[in-house]
LUMMARLUM-578638 format. One line per field, with one value per residue (C-alpha): residue in one letter; x, y, z. Coordinates in steps of 0.5 Angstrom, whole numbers, plus 500, padded with zeros to 3 digits. Layout:
code: c(A	...)
c1: c(X	...)
c2: c(Y	...)
c3: c(Z	...)
END
This chain:
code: c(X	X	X	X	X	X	X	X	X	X	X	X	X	X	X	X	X	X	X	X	X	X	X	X	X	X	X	X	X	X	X	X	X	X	X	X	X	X	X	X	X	X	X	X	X	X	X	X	X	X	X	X	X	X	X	X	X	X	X	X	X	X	X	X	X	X	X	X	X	X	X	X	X	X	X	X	X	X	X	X	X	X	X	X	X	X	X	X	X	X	X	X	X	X	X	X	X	X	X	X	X	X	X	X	X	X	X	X	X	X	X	X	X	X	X	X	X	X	X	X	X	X	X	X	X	X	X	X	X	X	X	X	X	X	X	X	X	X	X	X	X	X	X	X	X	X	X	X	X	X	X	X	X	X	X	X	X	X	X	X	X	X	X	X	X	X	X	X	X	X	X	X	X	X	X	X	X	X	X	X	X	X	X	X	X	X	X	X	X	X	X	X	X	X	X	X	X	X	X	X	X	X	X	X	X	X	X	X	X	X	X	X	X	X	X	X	X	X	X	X	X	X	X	X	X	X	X	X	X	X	X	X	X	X	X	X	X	X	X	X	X	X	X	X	X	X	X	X	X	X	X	X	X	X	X	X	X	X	X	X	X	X	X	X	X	X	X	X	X	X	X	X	X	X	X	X	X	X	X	X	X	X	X	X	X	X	X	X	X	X	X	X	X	X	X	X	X	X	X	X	X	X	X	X	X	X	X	X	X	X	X	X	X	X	X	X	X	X	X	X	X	X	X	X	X	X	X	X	X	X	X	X	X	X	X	X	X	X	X	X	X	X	X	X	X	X	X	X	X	X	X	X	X	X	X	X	X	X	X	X	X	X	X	X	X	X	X	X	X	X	X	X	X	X	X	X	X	X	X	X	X	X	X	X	X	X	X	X	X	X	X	X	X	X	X	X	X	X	X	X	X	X	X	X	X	X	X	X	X	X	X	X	X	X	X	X	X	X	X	X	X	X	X	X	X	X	X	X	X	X	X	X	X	X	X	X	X	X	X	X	X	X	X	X	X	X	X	X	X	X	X	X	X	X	X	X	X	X	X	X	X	X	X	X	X	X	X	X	X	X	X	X	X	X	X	X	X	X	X	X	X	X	X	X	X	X	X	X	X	X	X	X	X	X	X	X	X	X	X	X	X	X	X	X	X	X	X	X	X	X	X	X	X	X	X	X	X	X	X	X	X	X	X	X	X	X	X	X	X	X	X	X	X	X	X	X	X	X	X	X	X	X	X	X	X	X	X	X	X	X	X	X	X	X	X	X	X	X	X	X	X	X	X	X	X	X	X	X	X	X	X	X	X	X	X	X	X	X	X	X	X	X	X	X	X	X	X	X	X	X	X	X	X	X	X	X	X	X	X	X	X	X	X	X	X	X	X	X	X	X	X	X	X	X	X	X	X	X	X	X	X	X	X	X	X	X	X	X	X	X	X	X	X	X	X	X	X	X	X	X	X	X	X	X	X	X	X	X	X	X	X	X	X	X	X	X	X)
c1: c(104	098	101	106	106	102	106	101	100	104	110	107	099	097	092	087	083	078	078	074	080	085	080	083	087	084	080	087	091	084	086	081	082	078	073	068	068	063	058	058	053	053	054	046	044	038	031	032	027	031	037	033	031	037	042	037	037	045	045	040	044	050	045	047	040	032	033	037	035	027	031	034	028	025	031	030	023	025	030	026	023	030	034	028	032	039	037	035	041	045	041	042	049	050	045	049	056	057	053	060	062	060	057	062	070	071	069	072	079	080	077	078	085	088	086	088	094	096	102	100	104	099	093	093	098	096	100	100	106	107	108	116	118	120	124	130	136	136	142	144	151	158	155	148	142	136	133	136	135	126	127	130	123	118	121	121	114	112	115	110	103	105	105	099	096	100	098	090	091	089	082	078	076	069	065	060	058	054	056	055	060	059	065	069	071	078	080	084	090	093	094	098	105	110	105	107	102	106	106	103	100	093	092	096	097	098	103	102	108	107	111	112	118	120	122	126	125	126	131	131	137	141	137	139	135	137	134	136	131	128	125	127	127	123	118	117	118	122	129	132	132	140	140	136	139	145	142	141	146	150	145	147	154	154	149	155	161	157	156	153	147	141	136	131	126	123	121	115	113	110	104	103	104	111	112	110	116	120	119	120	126	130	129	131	138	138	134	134	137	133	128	130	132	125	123	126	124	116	117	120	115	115	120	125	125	132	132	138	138	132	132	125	121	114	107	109	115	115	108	111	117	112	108	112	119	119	125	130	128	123	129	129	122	119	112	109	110	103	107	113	115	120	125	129	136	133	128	122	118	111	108	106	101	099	092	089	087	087	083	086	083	087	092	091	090	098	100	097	100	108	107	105	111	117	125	126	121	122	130	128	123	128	135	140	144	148	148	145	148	152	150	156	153	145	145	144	145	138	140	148	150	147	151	155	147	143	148	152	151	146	142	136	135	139	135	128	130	132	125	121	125	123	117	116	120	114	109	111	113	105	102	103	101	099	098	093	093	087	089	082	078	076	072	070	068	063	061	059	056	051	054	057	064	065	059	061	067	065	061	067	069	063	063	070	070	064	069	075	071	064	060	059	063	061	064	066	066	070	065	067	063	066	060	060	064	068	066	071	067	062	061	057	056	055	052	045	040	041	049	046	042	048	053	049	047	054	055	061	066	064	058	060	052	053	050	044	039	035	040	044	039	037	044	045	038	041	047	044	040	046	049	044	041	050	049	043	046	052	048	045	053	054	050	052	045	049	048	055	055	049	049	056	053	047	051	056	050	049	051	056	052	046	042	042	038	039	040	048	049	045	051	049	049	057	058	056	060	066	070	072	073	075	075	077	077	081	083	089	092	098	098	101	098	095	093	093	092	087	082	081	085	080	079	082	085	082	084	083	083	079	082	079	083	086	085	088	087	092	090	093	092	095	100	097	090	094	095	089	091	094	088	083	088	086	078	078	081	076	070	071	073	066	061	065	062	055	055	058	054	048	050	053	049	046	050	046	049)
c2: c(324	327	333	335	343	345	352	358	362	367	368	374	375	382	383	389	385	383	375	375	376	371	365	363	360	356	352	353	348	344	338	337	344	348	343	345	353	353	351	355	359	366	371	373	380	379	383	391	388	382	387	392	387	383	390	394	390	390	397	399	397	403	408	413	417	415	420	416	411	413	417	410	406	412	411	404	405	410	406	401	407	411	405	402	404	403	395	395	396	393	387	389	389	383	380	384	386	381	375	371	373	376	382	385	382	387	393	388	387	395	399	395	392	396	401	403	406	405	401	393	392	392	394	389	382	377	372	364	361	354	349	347	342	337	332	337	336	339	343	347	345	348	349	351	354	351	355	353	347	347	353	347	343	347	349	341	341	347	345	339	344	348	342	340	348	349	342	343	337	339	337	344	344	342	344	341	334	331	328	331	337	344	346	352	357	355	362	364	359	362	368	364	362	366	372	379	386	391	398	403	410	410	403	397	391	384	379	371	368	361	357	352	357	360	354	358	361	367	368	373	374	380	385	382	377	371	366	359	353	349	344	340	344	339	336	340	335	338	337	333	337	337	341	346	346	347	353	357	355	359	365	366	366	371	375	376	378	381	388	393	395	400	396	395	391	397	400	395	397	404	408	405	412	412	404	406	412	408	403	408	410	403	402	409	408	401	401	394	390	393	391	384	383	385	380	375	377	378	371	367	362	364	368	364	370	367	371	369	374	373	368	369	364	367	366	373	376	370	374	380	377	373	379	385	383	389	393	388	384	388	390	382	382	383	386	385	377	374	369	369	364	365	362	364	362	357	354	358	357	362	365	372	373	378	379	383	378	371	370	366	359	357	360	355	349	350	352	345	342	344	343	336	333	334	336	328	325	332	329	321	322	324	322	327	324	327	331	337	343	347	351	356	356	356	362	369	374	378	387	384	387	393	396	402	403	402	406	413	419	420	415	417	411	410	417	414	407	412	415	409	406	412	410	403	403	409	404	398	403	405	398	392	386	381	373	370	363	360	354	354	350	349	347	340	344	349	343	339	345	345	352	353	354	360	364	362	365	371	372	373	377	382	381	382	388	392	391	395	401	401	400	396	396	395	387	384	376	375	369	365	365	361	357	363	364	369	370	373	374	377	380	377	382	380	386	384	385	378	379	387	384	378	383	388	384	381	387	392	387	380	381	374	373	366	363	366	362	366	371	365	363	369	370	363	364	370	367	362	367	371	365	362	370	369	362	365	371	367	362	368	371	364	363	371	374	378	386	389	387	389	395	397	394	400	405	404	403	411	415	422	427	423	424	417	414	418	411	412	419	417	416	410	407	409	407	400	399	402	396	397	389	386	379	372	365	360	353	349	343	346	354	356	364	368	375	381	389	394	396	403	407	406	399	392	386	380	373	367	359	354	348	343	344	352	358	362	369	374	382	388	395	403	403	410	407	405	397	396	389	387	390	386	380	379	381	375	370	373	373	365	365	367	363	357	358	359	353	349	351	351	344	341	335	336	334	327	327)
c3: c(408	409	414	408	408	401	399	398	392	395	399	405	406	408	412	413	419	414	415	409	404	408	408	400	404	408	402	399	406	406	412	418	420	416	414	417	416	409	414	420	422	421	428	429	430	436	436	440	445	446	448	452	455	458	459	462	468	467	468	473	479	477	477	483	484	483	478	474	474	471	465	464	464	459	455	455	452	447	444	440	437	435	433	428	422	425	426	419	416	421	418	412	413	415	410	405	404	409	408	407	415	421	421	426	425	421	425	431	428	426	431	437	435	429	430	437	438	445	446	444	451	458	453	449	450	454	458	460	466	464	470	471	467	472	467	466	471	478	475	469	465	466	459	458	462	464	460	453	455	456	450	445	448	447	440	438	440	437	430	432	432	427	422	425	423	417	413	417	420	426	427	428	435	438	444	448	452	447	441	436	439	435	431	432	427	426	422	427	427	420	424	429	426	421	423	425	427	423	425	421	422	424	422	423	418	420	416	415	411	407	412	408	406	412	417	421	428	432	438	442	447	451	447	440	434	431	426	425	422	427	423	416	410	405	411	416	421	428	429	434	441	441	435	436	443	439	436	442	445	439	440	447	445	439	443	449	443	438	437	441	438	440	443	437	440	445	439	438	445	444	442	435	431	435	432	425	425	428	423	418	422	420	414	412	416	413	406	403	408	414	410	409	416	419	413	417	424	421	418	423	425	433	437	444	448	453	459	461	466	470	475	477	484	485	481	481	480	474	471	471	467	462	462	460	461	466	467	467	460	456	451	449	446	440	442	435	434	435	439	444	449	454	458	464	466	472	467	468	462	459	452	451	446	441	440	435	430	434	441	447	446	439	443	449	444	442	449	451	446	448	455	454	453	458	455	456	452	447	446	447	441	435	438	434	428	424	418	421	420	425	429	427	420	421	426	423	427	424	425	425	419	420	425	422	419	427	430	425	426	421	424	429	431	438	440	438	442	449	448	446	453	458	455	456	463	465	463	466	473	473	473	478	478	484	484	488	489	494	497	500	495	488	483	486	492	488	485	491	494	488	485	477	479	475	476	483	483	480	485	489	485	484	493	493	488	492	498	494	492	496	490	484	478	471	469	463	463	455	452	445	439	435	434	429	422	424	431	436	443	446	454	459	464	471	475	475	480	483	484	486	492	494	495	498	504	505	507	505	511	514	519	522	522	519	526	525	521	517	516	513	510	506	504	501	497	494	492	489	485	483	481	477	474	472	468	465	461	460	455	451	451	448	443	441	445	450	449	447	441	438	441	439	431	431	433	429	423	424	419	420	423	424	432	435	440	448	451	448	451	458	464	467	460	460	467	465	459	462	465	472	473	466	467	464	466	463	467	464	469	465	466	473	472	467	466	462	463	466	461	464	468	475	474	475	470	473	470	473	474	478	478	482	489	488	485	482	481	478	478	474	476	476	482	483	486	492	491	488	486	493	497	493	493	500	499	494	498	505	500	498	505	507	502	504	511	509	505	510	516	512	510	516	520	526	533	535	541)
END
């Protein structure tokens, strides 16, 4: 069988954030997946000219005085001059010491992920909602919620993916309308099951474990964890959805007559120094069988978050389940598990990712793939026989034998649970979330109107941002480069002059102007100018010619004590990469919601759908900014409100009457 799991030469791999010394196993698994890796393209380092050239236009528009703006435009002339020697061993690097790679994974991993200290919650994980299952019955059993029921589905689907990655049966995946596609780096998807961030002082490391030895998966019920296999010990075939429905069910009922331990998981919710003490914290209370049961947490395959408390109706009040677990559920997650999906009581189902080594799309790829087969078919596929093990017998309850440990007076553990917790719970309580599902129009109408959907919507939002605060703030849009070896993402930026002059000209409220003929005409003509200025940089982002990056490289090549170029120190340089409006667009016929955090305290999170009839915006923000998400929630719907008008008038036939 050629999708048998190959055991690796090493039960636990651990990672420094450097692709490089994992890729063995990529040759080592072999399959479809990786087979394109040794002939990727290496990520290219654009010339200066090239990058002053595309970011001084990006930064112009933020500049608040003339003045600024001129020693801009001298900064910009000097830098070519003053970082000659930083591109030449930025060159040099990637020419060198990472030739086999990309130039900047190993920068990106550390000192974007690893390395940052804020809590993994809000700051780095992302969310997806899954649409509901409409196969499970209307109501749950005297015996089992919804919840377990479309849990034990997307687990039996899950063991189906991870076959799939873990053999490298998966084909790589390909972008592009012609054949032949252009392959992606597939790298990402060894960091995607059995995997775990571990907490370290100043740096974290990331643990893959041989799943071909771990075949169990992680439950995460009332605060408590537990472990059972999901798949067949020899194969790694799925079990019947009966059996791991079992399974669950036998968590819910150890974790309501089990013992009462500290809440643990909310010690994977707090600064990252906190986690690592906290770490420490348990395996000095526990010694050898703490280490043992983190072991089983770290190595399990996923992690089932069942909320059975939570009975969430709205996008949003769901978001913030899939999210965080708010207040109500967030003792129920391991926040350091590279995949959680949860479950709520009435069947509501979504995952939560962590990010440092593996971008969204992969992540998107296996999501696609549990939501395809509803919890009917999931069962009719592999009808339960018997000689399975009983679910008393399989499932272990993973801290259950450490509870004299967890909890004698000795142990600082309890104290360290109540502080991460206040910690935690003031977190969550400054942030708000707020989901905008636009039923005006789509993707189908942006098209008929002659525009790329998502530089359109961006320009609603650029519109609708400039609405909020009376200025313009600087805009990331995340862009894969996977096309590369080892490519992660680059920024495209969508303040532009173009977006500058559509904005301005709208007006800072609607002018209801549209009747007037040139007036609408001029604004139309900008637009498709912003749009089309926003499709250009986004090509260029694309094939790794954005300005983020490389401007990011040639800093990091000076050496300690070293004057770099003025550019840097220049404030409109700052404001520009300071991400007011942290932007990424992901449609998926299968995903209700999705969203992430703020990237800086005055800013938004700004994560949307275009599907073909609807949109879908889900916005993050500090509370303190006075209902930030709720205020531009309304500005993006209004915004799209007011450039269908324009459209329309400006397309509508004339009366032949």
């Amino acid at each position: 069988m050629s999708n048998q799991i190959k055991p690796w030469p090493t039960p636990m791999v651990e990672s420094h954030g450097d692709y490089r010394a994992e890729a063995f196993l990529e040759d080592h698994i072999g399959g479809k997946l990786y087979s394109k890796q040794h002939s990727l393209p290496r990520l290219p380092i654009p010339s200066i000219s090239e990058t002053i050239s595309r970011f001084l236009p990006t930064a112009l528009p933020l500049a608040k005085t003339e003045e600024e703006k001129d020693t801009l435009i001298k900064a910009c002339e000097e830098f070519e001059g003053q970082a000659g020697e930083l591109q030449k061993r930025l060159i040099e690097r990637k020419d060198g010491e990472m030739k086999d790679s990309s130039w900047l994974q190993l920068w990106w991993n550390t000192m974007g992920y690893l390395q940052v200290r804020d809590p993994v919650v809000v700051n780095v994980s992302y969310f997806f909602q899954f649409s509901d299952d409409g196969s499970l019955p209307p109501v749950a059993s005297s015996t089992k919620s919804l919840g377990v029921l479309r849990a034990a589905s997307l687990l039996y689907s899950a063991a189906g993916f991870r076959q799939l990655v873990a053999s490298g049966e998966l084909p790589y995946e390909a972008i592009g309308r012609k054949e032949p596609k252009t392959p992606l780096c597939s790298t990402a998807y060894k960091y995607m099951f059995n995997a775990c961030r571990v907490p370290r002082k100043d740096e974290d490391t990331y643990r893959i474990y041989d799943p071909s030895l771990y075949t169990h998966a992680i439950v995460a019920v009332n605060g408590k964890f537990y472990s059972f296999d999901f798949v067949e010990k020899g194969t790694g075939q799925a079990l019947p959805v009966e059996v791991i429905e079992d399974r669950i069910q036998q968590c819910v009922e150890m974790s309501k007559a089990g013992p009462s331990l500290p809440m643990i998981g909310y010690l994977t919710s707090d600064n990252r120094d906190i986690c690592a003490t906290a770490r420490d914290a348990l395996l000095r209370a526990g010694g050898s069988k703490m280490e043992e049961a983190l072991k089983v947490l770290e190595s399990g395959a996923l992690m089932i978050c069942l909320d059975e408390n939570e009975e969430p109706v709205s996008k949003k009040q769901m978001s913030e389940v899939i999210w965080t677990g708010g207040l109500t559920s967030g003792h129920n997650r391991w926040f350091d598990k590279s995949i959680q999906i949860i479950c709520t009581n009435n069947g509501k189902a979504g995952m939560c990712g962590e990010h440092s080594m593996m971008d969204g799309m992969p992540v998107v790829n296996f999501c696609d793939y549990v939501t395809k087969t509803p919890y009917v078919e999931a069962k009719a596929q592999k009808p339960a026989s018997g000689g399975y093990e009983s679910a008393v017998d399989n499932v272990k309850d993973i801290f259950g034998d450490l509870t004299t440990e967890l909890t004698s007076p000795g142990s600082n553990v309890s104290a360290l649970v109540d502080q991460s917790k206040a910690n935690f719970d003031k977190l969550i309580s400054a942030h708000e979330l707020q989901v905008q599902s636009f039923q005006g129009y789509g993707s189908g109408a942006i098209k008929k109107m002659g525009y790329s959907p998502d530089a359109y919507v961006q320009m609603a939002m650029q519109l609708a941002t400039y609405r909020l605060w009376g200025e313009q703030g600087g805009t990331y849009e995340a862009t894969q480069v996977r096309p590369f070896l080892h490519g992660r993402t680059e920024t495209t930026r969508t303040v532009s002059p173009a977006s500058e002059a559509f904005i301005k000209t709208m007006g800072l409220r609607p002018k209801r102007d549209e009747m007037d003929a040139p007036k609408r005409a001029e604004k139309l003509e900008l637009l498709k100018e912003a749009v089309n200025s926003h499709v250009k940089y986004i090509g260029s982002a694309a094939k790794a010619m954005g300005v983020d990056r490389h401007l990011l490289g040639l800093l990091l090549s000076a050496k300690e004590g070293e004057t770099t170029p003025s550019l840097y120190s220049h404030p409109v340089y700052a404001r520009s990469k300071t991400w007011r409006v942290s932007t990424s667009h992901l449609t998926h016929p299968r995903f209700d919601s999705w969203g992430y955090g703020e990237v800086t305290p005055d800013g938004v999170g700004l994560a949307y759908s275009i599907h073909p009839n609807n949109c879908m915006f889900c916005i993050t923000a500090l509370r303190e900014n006075g209902g930030w998400p709720e205020r531009l929630s309304f500005l993006l719907e209004e915004a799209l409100l007011e450039m269908q008008t324009l459209n329309e008038i400006g397309n509508a036939p004339t009366s032949k009457l």
